[in-house]
N, C-alpha and C positions, 0 to 999 in steps of 0.2 A: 588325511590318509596316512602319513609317515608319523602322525601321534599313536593311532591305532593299530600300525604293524611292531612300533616297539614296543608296546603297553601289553597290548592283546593278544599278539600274533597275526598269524592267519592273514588274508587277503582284503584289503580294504581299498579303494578308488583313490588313485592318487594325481590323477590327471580332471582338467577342467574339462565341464561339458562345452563341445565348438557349440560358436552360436547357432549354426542354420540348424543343431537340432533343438536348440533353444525355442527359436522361431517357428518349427515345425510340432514340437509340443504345445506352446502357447497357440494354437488352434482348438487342442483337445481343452483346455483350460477356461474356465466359465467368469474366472475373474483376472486372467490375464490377456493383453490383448497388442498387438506388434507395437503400438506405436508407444507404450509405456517398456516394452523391453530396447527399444532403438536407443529410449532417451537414459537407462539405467545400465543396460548390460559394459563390462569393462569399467565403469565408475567406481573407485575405491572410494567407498568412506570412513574416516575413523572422528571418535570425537576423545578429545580428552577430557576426563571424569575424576580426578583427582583431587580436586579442590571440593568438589564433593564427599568424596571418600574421607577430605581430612576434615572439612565441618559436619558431618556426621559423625564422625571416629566410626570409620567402615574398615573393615580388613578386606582387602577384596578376591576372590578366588581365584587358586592358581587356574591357568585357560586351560594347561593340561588334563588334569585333575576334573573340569568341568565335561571336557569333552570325551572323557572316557564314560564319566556319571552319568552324560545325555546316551551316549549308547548304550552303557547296560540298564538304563531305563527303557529303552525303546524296545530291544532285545526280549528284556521280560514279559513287556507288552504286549508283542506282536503272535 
C-alpha cells in the first residue's frame, strides 16, 4: 500500500486483513479451509535466491517497480 500511494497516488490498503475475517472469508472459499489458514496465517516466509540469480547471470527486478507493473496490469484488466 505505501508503494502505491507514492508511485500512484490515490487510495491504496495499507493495513493487514485481522484474521477472524480471514477465517470468516475462508468459508466462502472452495479451496481454502480453517485448518490450513491456522497452520499459515502470521508465518513469514522468505527464501534467499541469490545464488541463483548469480549462476544464471539474472538481474533481478526492482519489488517496486514490479508491484506497480502487477497493478496497472490488473487495472487494465478488470
Amino acid at each position: 500500500g505505501q508503494i502505491l500511494k507514492l508511485k500512484k497516488g490515490g487510495r491504496w490498503p495499507t493495513k493487514r486483513l485481522p484474521k477472524f475475517i480471514a477465517y470468516f472469508l475462508a468459508i466462502f472459499h472452495p479451496k481454502l479451509s480453517i485448518k490450513h489458514l491456522k497452520k499459515s496465517l502470521g508465518i513469514r516466509v522468505s527464501y534467499d535466491v541469490e545464488d541463483s540469480w548469480a549462476e544464471l547471470d539474472i538481474k533481478p527486478y526492482d519489488p517496486e517497480d514490479t508491484i506497480i507493473d502487477s497493478i496497472n496490469s490488473i487495472l487494465k484488466n478488470t
